[in-house]
N, C-alpha and C positions, 0 to 999 in steps of 0.2 A: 473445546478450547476455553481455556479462564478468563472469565471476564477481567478487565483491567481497571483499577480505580477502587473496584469492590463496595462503591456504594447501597447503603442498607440493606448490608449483611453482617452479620452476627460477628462482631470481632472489630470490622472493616471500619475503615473513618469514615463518620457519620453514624455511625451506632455504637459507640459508647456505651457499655450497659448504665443504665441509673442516671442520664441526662439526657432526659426529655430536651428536645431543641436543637441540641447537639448537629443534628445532621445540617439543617438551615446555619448554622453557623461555620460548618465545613466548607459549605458552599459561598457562605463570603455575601450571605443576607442579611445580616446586622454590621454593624462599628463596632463589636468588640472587639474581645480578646483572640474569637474565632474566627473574624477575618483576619488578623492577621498573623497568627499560625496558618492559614491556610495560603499565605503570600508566601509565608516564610518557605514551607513545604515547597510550594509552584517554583522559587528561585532557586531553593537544593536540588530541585526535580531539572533547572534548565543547565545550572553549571554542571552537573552527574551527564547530561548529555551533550555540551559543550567538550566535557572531556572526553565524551566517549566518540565525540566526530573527531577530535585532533588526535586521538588512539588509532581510530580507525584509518585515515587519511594519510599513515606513515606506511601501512601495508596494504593498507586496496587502493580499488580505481576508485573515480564518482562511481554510484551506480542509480540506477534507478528502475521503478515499477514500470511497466508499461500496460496499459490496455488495450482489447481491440475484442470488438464482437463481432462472432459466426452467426452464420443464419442455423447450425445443427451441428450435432458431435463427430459426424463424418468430414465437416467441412473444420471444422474445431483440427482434427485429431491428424488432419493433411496438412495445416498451414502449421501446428506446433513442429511437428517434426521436420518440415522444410527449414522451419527455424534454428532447429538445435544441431541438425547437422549442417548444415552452412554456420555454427556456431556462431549465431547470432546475440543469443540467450545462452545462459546456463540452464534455466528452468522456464517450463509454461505450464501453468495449472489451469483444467478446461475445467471451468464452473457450471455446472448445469442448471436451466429451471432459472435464466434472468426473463424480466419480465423489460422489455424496452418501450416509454411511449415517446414519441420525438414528432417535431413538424418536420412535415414531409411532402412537395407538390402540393403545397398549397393546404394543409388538411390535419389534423391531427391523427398520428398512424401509432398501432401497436403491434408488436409481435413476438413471439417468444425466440429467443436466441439464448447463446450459451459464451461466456465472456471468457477469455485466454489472459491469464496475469502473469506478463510475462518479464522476470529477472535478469537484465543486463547490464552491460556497461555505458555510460552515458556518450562515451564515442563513438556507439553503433545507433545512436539512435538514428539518425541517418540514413544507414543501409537498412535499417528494420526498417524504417517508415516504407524507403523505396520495396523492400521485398514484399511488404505486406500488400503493398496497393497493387503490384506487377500479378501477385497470387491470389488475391482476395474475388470474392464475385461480384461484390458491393462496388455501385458506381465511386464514392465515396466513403471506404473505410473507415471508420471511428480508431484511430490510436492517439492514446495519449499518455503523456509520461509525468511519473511523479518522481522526487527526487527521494532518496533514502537516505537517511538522515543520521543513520547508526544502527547499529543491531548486535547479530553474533559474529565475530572479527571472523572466525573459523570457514562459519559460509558465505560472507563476502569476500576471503580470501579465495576461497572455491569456486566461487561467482566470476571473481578475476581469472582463476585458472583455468576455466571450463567454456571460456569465450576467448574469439579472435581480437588480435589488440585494434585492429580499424580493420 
């Protein structure tokens, strides 16, 4: 996957052939000239996604990220697909190889699990929360939701069409 931003890399802002400093001024660590080209960029970069949430908002729902970790990919790979056919989600991707440390009775606890990111409508969050904790093994499942904020019209129109409306 490509990294985003591209800093110092051969081309990328902040590396500028032939101006040494260049990158520290990208980042907005002096008063010149290159902070504020680099404000300038950061407000093209928030109105470019202002529009792209008021594009997006005429033909999808909200949606949003959600999380939740398995204790293994058998337990991962039962609660995704409880998921997608009660179309909860349009998508859950099983991440494998998370490493979780958390307080826990009293104690600091580790253990390997595997995280489910899973792609829905901000309507179900709801019923996902409810299905997760009804199926889950965890006294206390971890789900948590992020809002998404724009992306590709195409698969959030798919996101909408691939999930039940509540």
């Amino acid at each position: 996957m490509p990294r985003l931003g591209g800093w110092g890399r051969k081309g990328a802002p902040g590396a500028a052939a032939g101006k040494p400093g260049r990158r520290g001024a990208e980042m907005g660590r002096d008063l010149g000239s290159g902070c504020y080209n680099s404000l300038a960029r950061v407000g093209s970069l928030v109105r470019s996604l202002s529009s792209a949430q008021m594009e997006s908002a005429s033909t999808t729902v909200p949606s949003i990220v959600v999380y939740v970790t398995v204790p293994n990919r058998e337990a991962g790979k039962k609660l995704a697909g409880s998921i997608i056919s009660e179309k909860l989600a349009a998508c859950v991707n099983i991440v494998p190889g998370v490493e979780s440390v958390y307080w826990w009775e009293g104690k600091v606890q580790s253990d390997a699990e595997e995280l489910l990111i899973i792609k829905t409508r901000e309507s179900l969050l709801d019923s996902l929360t409810e299905h997760v904790k009804t199926n889950h093994e965890y006294d206390v499942p971890e789900v948590i939701a992020l809002p998404i904020q724009g992306g590709n019209l195409k698969y959030l129109d798919w996101l909408k069409n691939s999930t039940r409306e509540n």
